[in-house]
N, C-alpha and C positions, 0 to 999 in steps of 0.2 A: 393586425395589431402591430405597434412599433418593437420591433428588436432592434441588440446593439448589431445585428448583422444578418444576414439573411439567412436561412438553410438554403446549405447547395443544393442542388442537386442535377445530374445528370446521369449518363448509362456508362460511364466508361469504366470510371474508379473513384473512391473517395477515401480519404484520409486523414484521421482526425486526433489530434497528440497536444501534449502540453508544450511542445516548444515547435514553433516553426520550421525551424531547420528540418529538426525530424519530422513534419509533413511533409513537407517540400520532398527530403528523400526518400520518403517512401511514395511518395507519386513520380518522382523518377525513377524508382524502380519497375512501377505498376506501367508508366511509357515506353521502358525497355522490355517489356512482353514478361515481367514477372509477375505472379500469380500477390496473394493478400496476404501469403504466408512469408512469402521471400520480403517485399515491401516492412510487414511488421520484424523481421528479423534485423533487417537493415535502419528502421527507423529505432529499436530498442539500440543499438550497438551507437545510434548518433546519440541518444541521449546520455549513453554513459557519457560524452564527452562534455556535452553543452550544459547537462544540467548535473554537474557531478557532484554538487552538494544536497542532492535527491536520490541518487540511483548508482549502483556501479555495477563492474561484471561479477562480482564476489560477493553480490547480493542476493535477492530472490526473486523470482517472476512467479505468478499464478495469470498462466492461460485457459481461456474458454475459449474454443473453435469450431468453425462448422463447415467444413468441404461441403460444396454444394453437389447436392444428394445425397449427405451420409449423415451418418452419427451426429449429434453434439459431444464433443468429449471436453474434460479439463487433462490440461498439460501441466503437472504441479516440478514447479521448481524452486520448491523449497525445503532445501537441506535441514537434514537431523541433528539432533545433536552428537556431538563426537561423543566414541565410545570412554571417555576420561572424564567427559559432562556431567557427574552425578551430582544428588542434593551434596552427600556426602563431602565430595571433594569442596562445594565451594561451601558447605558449614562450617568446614574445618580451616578453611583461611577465613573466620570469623565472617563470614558475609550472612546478612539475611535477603538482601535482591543481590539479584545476578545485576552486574555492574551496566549502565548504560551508551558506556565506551571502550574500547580496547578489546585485547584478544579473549577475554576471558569471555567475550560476549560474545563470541564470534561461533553460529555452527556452519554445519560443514556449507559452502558455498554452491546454491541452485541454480540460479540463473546462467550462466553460459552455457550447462548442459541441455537446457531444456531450449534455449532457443536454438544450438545446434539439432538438437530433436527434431524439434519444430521442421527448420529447414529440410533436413536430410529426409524425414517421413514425407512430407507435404509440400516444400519448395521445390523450385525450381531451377535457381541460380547457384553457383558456386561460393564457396567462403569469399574469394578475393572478389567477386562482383559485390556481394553484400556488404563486406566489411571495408570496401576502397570509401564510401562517405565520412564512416568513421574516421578513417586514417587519415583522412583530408583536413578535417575538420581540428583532429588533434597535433596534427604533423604542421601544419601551415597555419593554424588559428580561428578562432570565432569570437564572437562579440561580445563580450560577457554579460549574461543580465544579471541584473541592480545584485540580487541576493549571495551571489557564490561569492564576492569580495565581500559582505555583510557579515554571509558564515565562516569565512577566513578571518574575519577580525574578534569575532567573539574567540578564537581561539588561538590568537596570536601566541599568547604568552608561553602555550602548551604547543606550537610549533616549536616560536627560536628555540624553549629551552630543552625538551623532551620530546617531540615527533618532529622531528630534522628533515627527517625524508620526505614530508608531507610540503615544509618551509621550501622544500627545492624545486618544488612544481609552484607552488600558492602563493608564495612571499618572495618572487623572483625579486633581487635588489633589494629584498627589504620591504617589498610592497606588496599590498594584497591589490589586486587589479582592479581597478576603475568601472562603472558600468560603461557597455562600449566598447572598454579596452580591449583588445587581440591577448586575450588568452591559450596559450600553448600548451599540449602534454605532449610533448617527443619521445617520453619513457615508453607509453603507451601505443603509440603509433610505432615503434618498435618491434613492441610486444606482439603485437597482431601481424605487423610484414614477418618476423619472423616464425609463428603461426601459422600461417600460409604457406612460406616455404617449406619448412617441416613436412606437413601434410600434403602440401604438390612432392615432396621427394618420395612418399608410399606409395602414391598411385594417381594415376591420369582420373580416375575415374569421382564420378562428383560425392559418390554415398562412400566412397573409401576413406574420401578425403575429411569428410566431414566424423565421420570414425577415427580415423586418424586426430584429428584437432580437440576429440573426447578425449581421446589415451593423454595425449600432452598436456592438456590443463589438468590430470590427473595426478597425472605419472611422469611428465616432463622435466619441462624447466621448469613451466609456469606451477605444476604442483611441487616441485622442490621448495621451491622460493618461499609459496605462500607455505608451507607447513616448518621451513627452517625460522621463516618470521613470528608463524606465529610461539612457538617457541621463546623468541624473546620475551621477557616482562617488557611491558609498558604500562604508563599510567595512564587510569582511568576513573570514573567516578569515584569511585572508594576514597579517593586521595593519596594510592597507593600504586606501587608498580607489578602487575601480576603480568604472569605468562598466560596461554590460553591451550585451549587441552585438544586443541585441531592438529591431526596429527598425516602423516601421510597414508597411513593404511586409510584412515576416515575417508580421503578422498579419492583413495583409487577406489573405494567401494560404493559410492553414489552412483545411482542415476534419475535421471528425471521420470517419471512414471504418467501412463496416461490413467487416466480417472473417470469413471459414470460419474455425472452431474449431479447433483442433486435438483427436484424440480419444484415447484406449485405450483398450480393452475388458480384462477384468476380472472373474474369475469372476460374469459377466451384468450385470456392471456397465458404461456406456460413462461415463467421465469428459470433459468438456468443458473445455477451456483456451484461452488469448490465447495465441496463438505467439511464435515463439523473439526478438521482441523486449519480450516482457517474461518471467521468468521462471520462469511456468506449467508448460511442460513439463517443469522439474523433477520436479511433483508425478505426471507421468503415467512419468518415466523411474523412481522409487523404487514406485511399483504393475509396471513393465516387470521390476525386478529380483528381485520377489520370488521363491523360488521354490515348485514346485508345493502342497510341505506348507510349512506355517507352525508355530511354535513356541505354544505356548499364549499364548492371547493375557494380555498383561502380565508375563508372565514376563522373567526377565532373559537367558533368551537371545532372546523378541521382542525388545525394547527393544535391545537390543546390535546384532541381525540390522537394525534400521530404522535405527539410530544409522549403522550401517557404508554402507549402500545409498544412504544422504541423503549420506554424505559424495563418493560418487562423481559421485552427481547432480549434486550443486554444483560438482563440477571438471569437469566437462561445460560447465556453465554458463560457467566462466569463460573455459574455452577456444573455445566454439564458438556460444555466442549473442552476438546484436544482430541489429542492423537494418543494418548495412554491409555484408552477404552472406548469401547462402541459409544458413539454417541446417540442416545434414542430418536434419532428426527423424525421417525415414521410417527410417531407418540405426539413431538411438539407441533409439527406439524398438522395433526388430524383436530378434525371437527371441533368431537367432543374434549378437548383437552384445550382449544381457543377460544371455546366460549364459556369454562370455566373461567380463565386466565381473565378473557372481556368483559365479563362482571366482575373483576377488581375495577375496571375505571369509573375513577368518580367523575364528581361537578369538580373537585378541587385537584391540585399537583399533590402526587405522592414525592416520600422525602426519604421512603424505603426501599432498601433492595430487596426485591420480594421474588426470586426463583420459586418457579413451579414445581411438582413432584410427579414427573411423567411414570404411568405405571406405578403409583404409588408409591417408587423410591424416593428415599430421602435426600436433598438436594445436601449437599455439601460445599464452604465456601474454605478458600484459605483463610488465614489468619490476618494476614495485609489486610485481604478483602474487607474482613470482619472490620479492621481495625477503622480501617478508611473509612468505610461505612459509616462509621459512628462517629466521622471527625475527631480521631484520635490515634495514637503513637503505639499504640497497645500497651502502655503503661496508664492511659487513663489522662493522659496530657496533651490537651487540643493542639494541633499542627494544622500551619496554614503552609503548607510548601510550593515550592517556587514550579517552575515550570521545569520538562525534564527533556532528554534526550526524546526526539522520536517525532514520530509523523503530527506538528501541529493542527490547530483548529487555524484558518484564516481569520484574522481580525480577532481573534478569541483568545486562546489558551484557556488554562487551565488548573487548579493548585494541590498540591500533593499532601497526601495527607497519608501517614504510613512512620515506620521504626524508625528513630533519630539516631543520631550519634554519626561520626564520621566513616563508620564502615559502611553504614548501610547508603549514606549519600543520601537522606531526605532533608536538605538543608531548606530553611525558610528562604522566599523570594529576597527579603531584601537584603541576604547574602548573595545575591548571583553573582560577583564577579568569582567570588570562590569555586560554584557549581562551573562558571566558565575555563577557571586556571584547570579543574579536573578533567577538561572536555564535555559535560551537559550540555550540551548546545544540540538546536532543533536540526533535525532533517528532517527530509517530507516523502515523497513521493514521486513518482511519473507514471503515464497513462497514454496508450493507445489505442485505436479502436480504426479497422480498415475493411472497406468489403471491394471488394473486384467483381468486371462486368461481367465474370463465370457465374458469380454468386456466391463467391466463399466467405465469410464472415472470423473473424477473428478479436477479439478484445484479450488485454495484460496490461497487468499495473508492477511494473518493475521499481526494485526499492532497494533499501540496504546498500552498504557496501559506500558510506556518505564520507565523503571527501574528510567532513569533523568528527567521525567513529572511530577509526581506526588509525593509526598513522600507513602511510603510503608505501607499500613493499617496495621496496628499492630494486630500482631495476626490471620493474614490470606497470610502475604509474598506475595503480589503484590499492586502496585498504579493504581490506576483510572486511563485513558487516559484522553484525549488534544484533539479531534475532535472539538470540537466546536469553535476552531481558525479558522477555514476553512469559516465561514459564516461570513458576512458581519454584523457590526452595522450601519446597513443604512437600512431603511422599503422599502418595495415595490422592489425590488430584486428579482432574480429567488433563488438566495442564501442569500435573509438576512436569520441574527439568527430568529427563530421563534416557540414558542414553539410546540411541536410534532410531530416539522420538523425535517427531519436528514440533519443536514451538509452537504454540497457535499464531498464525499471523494476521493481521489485519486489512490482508491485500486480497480485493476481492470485488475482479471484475466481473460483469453479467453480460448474459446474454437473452434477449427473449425470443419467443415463438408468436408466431398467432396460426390457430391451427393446425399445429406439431408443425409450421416450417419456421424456419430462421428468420426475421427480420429487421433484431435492433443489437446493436454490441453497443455498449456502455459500458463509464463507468470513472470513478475521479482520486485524486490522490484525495489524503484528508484522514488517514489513519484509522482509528477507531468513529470520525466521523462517518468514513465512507458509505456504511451501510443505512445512517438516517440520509446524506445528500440526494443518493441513489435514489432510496424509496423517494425523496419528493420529485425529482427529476422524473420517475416513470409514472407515477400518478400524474402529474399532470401533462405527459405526454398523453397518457388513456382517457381522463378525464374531461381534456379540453377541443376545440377543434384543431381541425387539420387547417395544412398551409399548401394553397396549388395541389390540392388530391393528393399532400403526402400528410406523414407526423410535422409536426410542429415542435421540431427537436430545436433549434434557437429559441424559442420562446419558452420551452418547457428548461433551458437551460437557464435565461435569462431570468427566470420567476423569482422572486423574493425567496429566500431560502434561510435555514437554522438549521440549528443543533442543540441538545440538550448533554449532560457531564456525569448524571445522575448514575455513575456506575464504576467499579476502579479501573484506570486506565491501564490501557495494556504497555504505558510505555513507565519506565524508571522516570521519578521517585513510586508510580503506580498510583497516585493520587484520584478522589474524587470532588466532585463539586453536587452534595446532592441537592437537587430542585433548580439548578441551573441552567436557564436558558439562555442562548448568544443567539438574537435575529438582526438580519438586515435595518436598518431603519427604513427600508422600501416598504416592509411590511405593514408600515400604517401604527399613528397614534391610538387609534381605536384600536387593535387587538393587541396592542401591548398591553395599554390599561387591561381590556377584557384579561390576559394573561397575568400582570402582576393582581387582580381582584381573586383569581381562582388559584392562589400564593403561588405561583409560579417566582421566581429568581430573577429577573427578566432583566442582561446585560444590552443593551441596544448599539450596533455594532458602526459599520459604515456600511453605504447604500452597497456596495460591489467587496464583499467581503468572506462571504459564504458558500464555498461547494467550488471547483475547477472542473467541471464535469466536460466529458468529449462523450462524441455519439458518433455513428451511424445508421445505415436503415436503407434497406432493400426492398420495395414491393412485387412480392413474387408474381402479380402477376401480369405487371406491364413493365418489369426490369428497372424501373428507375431508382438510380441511385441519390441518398441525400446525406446529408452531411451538416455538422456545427460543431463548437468549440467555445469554454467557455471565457468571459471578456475583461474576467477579473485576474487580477493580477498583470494584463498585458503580454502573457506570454504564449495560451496555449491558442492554436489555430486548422483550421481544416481546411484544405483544398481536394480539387477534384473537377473533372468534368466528366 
């Protein structure tokens, strides 16, 4: 069948990212005898550069890995919240959401420890081999695409007048840069030569060094800086200027932790997920619900059948995940508790958020939740709010519906230039996925830490993230804020099995879409044929694809859209009709608009490797031979 591109494949190496460049470097890594581990460390450290209004180092990563022959493990690199982070403190600077920009939003920063982890455990190569792309690419220049001067201008005003520091890397002359343009960060390439040096002055040796490079983002310069910044007030949603409660002891006390997956099995499929403090087991409870026969695949009663199963997943979610108590997945997970669940689906779209009671507890929702739900302010006053800080839908968005007034920042859309002067503005995501001709498999979707979050620490060229918008200020939650709790986050790559071996890493930016993209993306990888005796991972990329709203979101204002559906227009006049008849919402989007998903895929038993990227947006790409 026609794809926008072929799966590769070959035996060497393959590698597969939202930005080119970062392919490219991590298959020059994998040509200089480095293993899948060294490649992904090197290809996350170019994305902080290239796609910096997606991802930074003071953001978060959630890795899933697989050394060939060993364990599957998750490598979670996302920071807790600082021990200053209570409901408490920020009910009493009158907030009801944690703000969607600035320090206040900021917890403690994961990602640089975990892919130092990553390396030192698993890689091969030394910091200055890994991180020499990065420094290249920031020190001397790269091409900017369309959207980082896009995200630079929705928040001009809040550069010149209030994040200066950010104005001095993005608005060089006054300009935000051109698509094309040779965009520069020298602060940052800096940052990292000097980083290196540091840690070559402790010791020759490679695992010293890279323990060495933990202490000093810690404990160094690099954690002086960011805990003396965060410190300052700056303005963010609220309309106001807060400080943020990251402190130095926060960070010297972190580290990245390795993790048991969470799994389901699946007609001979095992899917691999990050547990129920990030959102993953989402994507294994909507495979839990399926049932035994399926509808043909793309048909409008599949699409309606996945649309309705994602929506219950999600109110699972909201009720019973985080990291402030066990979350029961053996429960949502089993049999008999999904085919309760799958006799809720009708002929028709529900418009309810209908959380289960696993073990007969009673589901409990926040208050926002409740409020959104209902299409209302929790005063009883319909709100249609605007669009928020956080990982969007492509071709979609989304409207916020939640507490009014200028603290809590749930201002209506067509106030946006105001949500803009505050800093609301979108950031997204990045995603990679690489396997090596050893076998070793690796998937991360690095995030946080977006060029338009934070203002830019001075003298180190990046800002702090925004995660701790994602928790609740409401006590007694699976996700209230709490300190030395992590956020629930929305980043959440997979990996699968067939067999108990390794064979597919995926996985896409897209926020709280990522876990419906995914499910469609590996369904019809399973469902459909192969391509030259392998998966049919370009066409299973390329397939017409949506998303449904029907749940509050996890970014600020926290907004729902219930009975909302965003599809492709690929997806055919006939199942849209079939979908708006069974009152489905049904927004009809552009043909290439839904899901940025990247893959790989190993066949264990003739070594061939393959590979795709997805075609939308023109940015993400896979090479390899």
């Amino acid at each position: 069948m026609f794809t926008t591109r072929p799966t590769l494949q070959g035996t060497f190496g393959m590698a597969s990212t939202t930005h080119w460049l970062a392919s490219q470097s991590a298959m020059a890594v994998l040509e200089d005898g480095g293993n899948a581990f060294d490649a992904a460390v090197a290809a996350g450290f170019v994305l902080h550069v290239v796609e910096p209004h997606l991802n930074g180092p003071a953001g978060e990563v959630p890795i899933i890995l697989a050394p060939a022959g060993g364990p599957v493990r998750v490598l979670c690199g996302q920071g807790p919240a600082p021990a200053g982070a209570s409901v408490a403190h920020y009910t009493g600077l009158g907030l009801d959401l944690v703000p969607g920009t600035g320090p206040l939003a900021a917890a403690v920063p994961g990602a640089f420890d975990a892919w130092m982890l990553l390396l030192r455990d698993h890689g091969s190569k030394s910091l200055a081999e890994v991180l020499r792309y990065a420094i290249g690419y920031a020190e001397h220049g790269h091409p900017a695409v369309e959207r980082i001067g896009a995200a630079v201008e929705t928040v001009r005003a809040l550069f010149e007048t209030e994040w200066t520091s950010s104005a001095e890397i993005y608005l060089p002359g006054g300009r935000s840069v051109a698509p094309g343009g040779l965009l520069r960060n020298r602060p940052l390439a800096a940052t990292w030569r000097r980083l290196i040096a540091e840690a070559e002055a402790v010791s020759a040796g490679r695992e010293a060094q890279l323990d060495a490079a933990r202490r000093i983002w810690r404990e160094g310069f690099i954690g002086e800086a960011l805990a003396a910044f965060a410190a300052r007030p700056a303005m963010d949603t609220s309309g106001e200027r807060h400080a943020g409660t990251l402190t130095g002891d926060d960070l010297a006390a972190f580290a990245a932790t390795y993790e048991e997956p969470v799994t389901h099995d699946w007609n001979g499929w095992t899917v691999a997920k990050a547990g129920g403090w990030s959102q993953g087991p989402v994507f294994l409870q909507q495979l839990a619900l399926l049932p035994p026969e399926l509808p043909a695949y793309g048909s409008p009663e599949y699409v309606h059948l996945l649309i309705e199963g994602g929506k219950l997943a999600m109110a699972d979610r909201e009720a019973w995940y985080g990291d402030a108590r066990d979350v029961p997945l053996d429960t949502l997970l089993g049999d008999r508790y999904n085919a309760a669940r799958r006799a809720l689906i009708g002929e028709r779209a529900s418009y309810a958020l209908r959380p289960g009671s696993p073990d007969g507890r009673t589901p409990r929702l926040s208050r926002h939740a409740l409020a959104a739900a209902a299409g209302t302010d929790g005063l009883g006053t319909t709100v249609h709010g605007g669009s928020g800080a956080g990982e969007p839908t492509v071709g979609g968005g989304w409207s916020g519906a939640g507490p009014t007034g200028a603290r809590s920042g749930a201002v209506p859309a067509e106030v946006a230039p105001e949500i803009d002067r505050n800093g609301a503005t979108r950031g997204d995501t990045c995603h990679l996925d690489i396997v090596d001709r050893w076998g070793n498999l690796v998937s991360a979707t690095p995030s946080g830490g977006w060029l338009q979050s934070n203002p830019v620490v001075p003298g180190l060229g990046f800002p702090l993230g925004t995660r701790l918008q994602m928790a609740w200020l409401e006590e007694g939650l699976p996700n209230s804020l709490t300190p030395g709790r992590r956020p629930r986050t929305t980043l959440t790559p997979s990996l699968a099995l067939r067999d108990g071996v390794p064979v597919m890493a995926f996985g896409t930016p897209g926020g709280d879409q990522q876990d419906q993209w995914q499910v469609h993306f590996f369904l019809a990888v399973a469902l459909r044929g192969a391509v030259r005796g392998g998966l049919d991972l370009q066409g299973a990329i390329d397939a017409p694809n949506w998303h449904q709203d029907s749940f509050p979101s996890s970014f600020f204002p926290r907004g729902m859209r219930p009975g909302s559906v965003t599809v492709e227009s690929r997806i055919g006049r006939e199942t849209v009709e079939e979908l708006r008849r069974r009152g489905h919402r049904v927004t009809v989007g552009d043909d290439w608009s839904e899901g940025r998903l990247c893959a790989v895929a190993r066949d264990p038993e003739s070594g061939v490797l393959s590979a795709a990227a997805n075609p939308r947006g023109m940015q993400g790409y896979a090479v390899g031979r």
